[in-house]
C-alpha positions in Angstrom: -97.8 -107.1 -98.0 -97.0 -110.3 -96.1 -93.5 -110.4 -97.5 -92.8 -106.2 -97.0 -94.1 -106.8 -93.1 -91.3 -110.0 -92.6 -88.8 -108.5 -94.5 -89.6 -105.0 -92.4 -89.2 -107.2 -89.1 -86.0 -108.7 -90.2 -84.3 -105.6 -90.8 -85.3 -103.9 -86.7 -83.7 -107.2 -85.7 -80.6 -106.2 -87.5 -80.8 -103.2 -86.1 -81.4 -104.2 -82.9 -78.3 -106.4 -83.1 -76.3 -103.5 -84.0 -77.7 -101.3 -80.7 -76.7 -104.7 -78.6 -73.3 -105.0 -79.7 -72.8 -101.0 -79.8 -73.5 -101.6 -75.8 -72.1 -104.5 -75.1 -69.1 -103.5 -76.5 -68.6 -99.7 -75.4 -65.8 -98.7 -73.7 -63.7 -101.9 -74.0 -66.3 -103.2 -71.6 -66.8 -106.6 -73.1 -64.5 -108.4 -75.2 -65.7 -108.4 -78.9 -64.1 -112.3 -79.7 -66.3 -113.6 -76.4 -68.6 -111.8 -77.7 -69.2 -113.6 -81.1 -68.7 -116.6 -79.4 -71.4 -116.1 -77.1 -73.5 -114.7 -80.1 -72.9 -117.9 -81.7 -73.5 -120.9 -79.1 -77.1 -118.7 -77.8 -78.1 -118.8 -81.1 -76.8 -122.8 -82.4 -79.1 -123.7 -79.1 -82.2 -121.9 -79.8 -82.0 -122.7 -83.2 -81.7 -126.3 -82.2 -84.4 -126.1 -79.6 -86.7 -124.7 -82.5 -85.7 -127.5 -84.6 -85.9 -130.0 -81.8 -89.4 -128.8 -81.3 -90.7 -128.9 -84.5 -89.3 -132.5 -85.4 -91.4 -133.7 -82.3 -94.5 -131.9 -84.0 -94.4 -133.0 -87.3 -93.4 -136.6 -87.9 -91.9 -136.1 -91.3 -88.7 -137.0 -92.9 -88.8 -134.1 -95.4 -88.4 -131.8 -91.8 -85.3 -133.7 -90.6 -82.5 -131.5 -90.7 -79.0 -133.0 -92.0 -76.5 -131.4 -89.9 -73.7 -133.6 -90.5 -73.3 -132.0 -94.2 -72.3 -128.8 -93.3 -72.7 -126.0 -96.1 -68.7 -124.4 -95.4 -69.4 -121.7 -97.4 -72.3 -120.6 -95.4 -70.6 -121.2 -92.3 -67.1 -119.6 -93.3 -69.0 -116.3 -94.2 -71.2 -116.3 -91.2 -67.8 -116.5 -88.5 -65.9 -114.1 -90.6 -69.2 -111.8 -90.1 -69.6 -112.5 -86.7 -65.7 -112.0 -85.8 -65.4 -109.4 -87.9 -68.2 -106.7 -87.2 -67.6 -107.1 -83.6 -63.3 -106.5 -83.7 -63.9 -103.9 -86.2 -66.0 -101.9 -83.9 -63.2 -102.1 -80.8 -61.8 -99.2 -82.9 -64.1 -97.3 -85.8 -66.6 -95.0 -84.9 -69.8 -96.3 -85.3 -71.2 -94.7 -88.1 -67.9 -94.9 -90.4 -67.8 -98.3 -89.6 -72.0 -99.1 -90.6 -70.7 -96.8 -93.7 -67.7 -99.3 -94.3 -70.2 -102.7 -93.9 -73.0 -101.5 -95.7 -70.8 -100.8 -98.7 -69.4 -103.6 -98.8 -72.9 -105.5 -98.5 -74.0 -103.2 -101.8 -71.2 -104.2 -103.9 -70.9 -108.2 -102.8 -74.5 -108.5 -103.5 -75.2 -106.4 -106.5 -71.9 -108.0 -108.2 -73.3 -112.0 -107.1 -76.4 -110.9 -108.6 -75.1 -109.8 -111.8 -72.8 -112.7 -111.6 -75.9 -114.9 -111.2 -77.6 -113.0 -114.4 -80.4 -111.1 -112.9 -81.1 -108.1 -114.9 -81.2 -104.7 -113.4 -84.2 -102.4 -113.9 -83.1 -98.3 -114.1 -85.1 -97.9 -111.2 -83.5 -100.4 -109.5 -80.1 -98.3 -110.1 -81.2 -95.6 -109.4 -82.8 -96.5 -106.4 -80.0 -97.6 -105.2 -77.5 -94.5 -106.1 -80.3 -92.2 -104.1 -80.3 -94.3 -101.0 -76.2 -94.4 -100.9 -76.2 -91.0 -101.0 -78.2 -90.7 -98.3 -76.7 -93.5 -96.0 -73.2 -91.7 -96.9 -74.8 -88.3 -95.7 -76.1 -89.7 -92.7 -72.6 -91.6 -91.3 -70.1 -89.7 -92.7 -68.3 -88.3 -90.1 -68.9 -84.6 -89.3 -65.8 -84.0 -86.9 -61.7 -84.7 -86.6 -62.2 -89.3 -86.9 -58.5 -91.0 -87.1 -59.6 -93.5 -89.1 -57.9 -97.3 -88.7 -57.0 -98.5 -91.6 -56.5 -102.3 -90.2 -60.3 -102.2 -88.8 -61.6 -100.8 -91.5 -60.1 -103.6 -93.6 -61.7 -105.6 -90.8 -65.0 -104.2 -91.3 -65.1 -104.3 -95.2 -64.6 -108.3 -94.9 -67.5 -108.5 -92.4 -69.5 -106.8 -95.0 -68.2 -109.0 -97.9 -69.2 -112.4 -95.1 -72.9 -111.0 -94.6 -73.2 -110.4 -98.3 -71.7 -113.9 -99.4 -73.9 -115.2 -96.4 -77.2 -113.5 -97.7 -76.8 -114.7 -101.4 -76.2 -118.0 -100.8 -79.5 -117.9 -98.0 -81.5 -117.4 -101.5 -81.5 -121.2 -102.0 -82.2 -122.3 -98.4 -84.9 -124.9 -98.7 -85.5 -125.4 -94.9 -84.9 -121.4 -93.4 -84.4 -122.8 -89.6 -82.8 -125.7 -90.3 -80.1 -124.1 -92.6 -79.8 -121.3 -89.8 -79.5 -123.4 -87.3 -76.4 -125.9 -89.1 -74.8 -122.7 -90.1 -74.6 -121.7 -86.5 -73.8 -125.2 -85.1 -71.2 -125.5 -87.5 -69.5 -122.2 -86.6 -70.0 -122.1 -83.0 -66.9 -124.2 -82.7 -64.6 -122.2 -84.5 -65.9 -119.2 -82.3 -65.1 -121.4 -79.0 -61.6 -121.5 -80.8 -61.1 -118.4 -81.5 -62.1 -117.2 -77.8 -60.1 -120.2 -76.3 -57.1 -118.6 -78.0 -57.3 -115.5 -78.6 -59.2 -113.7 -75.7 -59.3 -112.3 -72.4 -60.8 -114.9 -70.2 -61.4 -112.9 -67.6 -63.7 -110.5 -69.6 -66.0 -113.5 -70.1 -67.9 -113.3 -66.9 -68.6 -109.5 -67.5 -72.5 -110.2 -66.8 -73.6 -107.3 -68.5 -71.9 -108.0 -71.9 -72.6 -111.9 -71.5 -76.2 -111.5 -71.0 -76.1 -108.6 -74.2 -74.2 -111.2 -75.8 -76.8 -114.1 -75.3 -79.7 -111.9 -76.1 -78.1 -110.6 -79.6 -77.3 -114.2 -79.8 -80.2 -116.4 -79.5 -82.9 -113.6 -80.4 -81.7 -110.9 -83.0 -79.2 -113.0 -84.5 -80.6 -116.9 -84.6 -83.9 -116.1 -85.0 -83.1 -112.7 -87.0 -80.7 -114.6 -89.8 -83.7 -117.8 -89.7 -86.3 -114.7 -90.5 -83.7 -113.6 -93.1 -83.2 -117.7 -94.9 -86.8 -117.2 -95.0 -87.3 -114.6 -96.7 -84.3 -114.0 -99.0 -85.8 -116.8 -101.8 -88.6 -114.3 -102.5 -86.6 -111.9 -103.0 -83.5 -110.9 -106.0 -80.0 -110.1 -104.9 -80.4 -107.0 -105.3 -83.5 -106.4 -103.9 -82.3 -107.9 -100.5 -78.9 -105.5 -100.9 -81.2 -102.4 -101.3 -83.1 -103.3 -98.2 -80.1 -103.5 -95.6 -79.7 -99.9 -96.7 -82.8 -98.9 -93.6 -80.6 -100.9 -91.1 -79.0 -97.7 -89.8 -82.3 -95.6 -90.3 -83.9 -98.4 -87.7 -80.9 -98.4 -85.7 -80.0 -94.6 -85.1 -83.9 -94.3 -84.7 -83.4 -96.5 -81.3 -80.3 -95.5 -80.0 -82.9 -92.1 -80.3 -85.7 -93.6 -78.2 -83.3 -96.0 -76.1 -80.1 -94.5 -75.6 -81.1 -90.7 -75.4 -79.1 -89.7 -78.8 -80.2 -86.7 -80.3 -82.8 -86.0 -83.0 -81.4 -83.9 -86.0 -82.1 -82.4 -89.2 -79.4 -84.1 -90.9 -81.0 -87.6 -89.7 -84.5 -86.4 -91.2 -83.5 -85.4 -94.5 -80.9 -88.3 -95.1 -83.5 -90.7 -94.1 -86.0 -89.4 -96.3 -83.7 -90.0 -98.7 -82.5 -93.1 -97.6 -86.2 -94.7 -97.5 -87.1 -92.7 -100.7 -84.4 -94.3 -102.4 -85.1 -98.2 -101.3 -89.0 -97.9 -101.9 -88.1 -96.3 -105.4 -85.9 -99.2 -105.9 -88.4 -101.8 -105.1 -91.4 -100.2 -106.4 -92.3 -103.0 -109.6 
């Protein structure tokens, strides 16, 4: 029950992320490589604070973080996430592109799980195939959408970073302190990236920064350190089928925040949804 209620928290902070970056970036009123920045350096220093804090509490050398070895594959997945999810969103609609990323999650994770060996109950499968269904009837688009192909290529390879970036969080030994380095070691490459390649003068929209700081340091840093601490309980796929409530949490809010309407076609696709992940992770 412990482990359902953590990993239950971890996914409304995903979701919650997505409703932050849904506002901060509407209408081209933020810019979405300042934004990952941002995103980035809020969550590297409350990470580090965390860290800072609990070194000063516990005088232990098996709690001293080693950032100076930085795990590049962790790091490389997290940016192109990051980056990626935000750019992507500049021009898909919004539930085409949660189709696109959670897809993309399914297939990195299932196939690095049966890479890894795990073995795959039928329930598991099937599980799976029902929730999928339902996630495609939910954000499938029910109008005229011109899709883009180059952000949708965008968006897959966010999904394929937060995949990568969730298998290898299975064998984090130290959850905050693994978070933390990967966000340290990343932040740099977002100050880059917005050094070069963004509007500087969107920076000091105070709206989007503060969105950006708040997704940063709260749904993001202390989300993903949730996340490192949970995933080694947890098999590949079991943490692939879970993702799948993110946009059941995060349409639910842009319901009871946002004003968005309440439909049928949310009710029974969620059932379905939800059906699917706890007949998937029933033992």
């Amino acid at each position: 029950m412990r482990l359902a209620i953590l990993v239950a928290l971890t996914m409304v902070a995903f979701a919650a992320n997505s409703l932050l970056t849904r506002l901060a970036l509407a209408n081209g009123s933020y810019d979405a490589i300042h934004f990952g920045a941002v995103r980035l350096f809020s969550g590297a220093c409350i990470l580090l604070f965390l860290v800072g804090l609990r070194q000063l509490r516990v005088e232990s050398r098996a709690f001293r973080p080693k950032f100076s070895k930085p795990d590049f594959v962790a790091t490389a997945a997290l940016s192109l996430y990051i980056f990626a999810f935000s750019w992507a969103y500049l021009s898909l609609d919004t539930g085409l592109g949660a189709l696109i990323l959670f897809g993309i999650v399914q297939l990195t994770m299932f196939g690095g799980a049966l890479l890894g060996g795990e073995q795959f109950s039928r329930s598991r499968w099937t599980g799976a195939a029902m929730a999928f269904s339902g996630l495609i009837w939910l954000l499938w688009p029910n109008q005229e959408v011109v899709l883009s192909l180059p952000h949708a290529v965008v968006m897959a390879s966010a999904g394929f970073g937060w995949g990568v970036y969730s298998l290898v969080g299975r064998g984090a030994q130290d959850p905050l302190a693994d978070t933390a380095r990967n966000f340290l070691w990343a932040t740099p490459i977002g100050c880059l990236a917005a050094f070069m390649l963004a509007d500087t003068g969107s920076f000091v929209q105070n709206t989007g920064l503060g969105l950006a700081i708040l997704s940063g340091a709260v749904t993001s840093g202390l989300g993903y350190a949730l996340w490192y601490r949970v995933l080694p309980q947890l098999s590949g796929t079991a943490a692939a089928l879970a993702q799948l409530s993110v946009p059941v949490i995060a349409m639910g809010g842009g319901m009871l925040l946002l004003s968005e309407p309440l439909t049928l076609r949310f009710l029974f696709a969620s059932i379905l949804i939800l059906g699917g992940i706890a007949f998937g992770l029933r033992r």
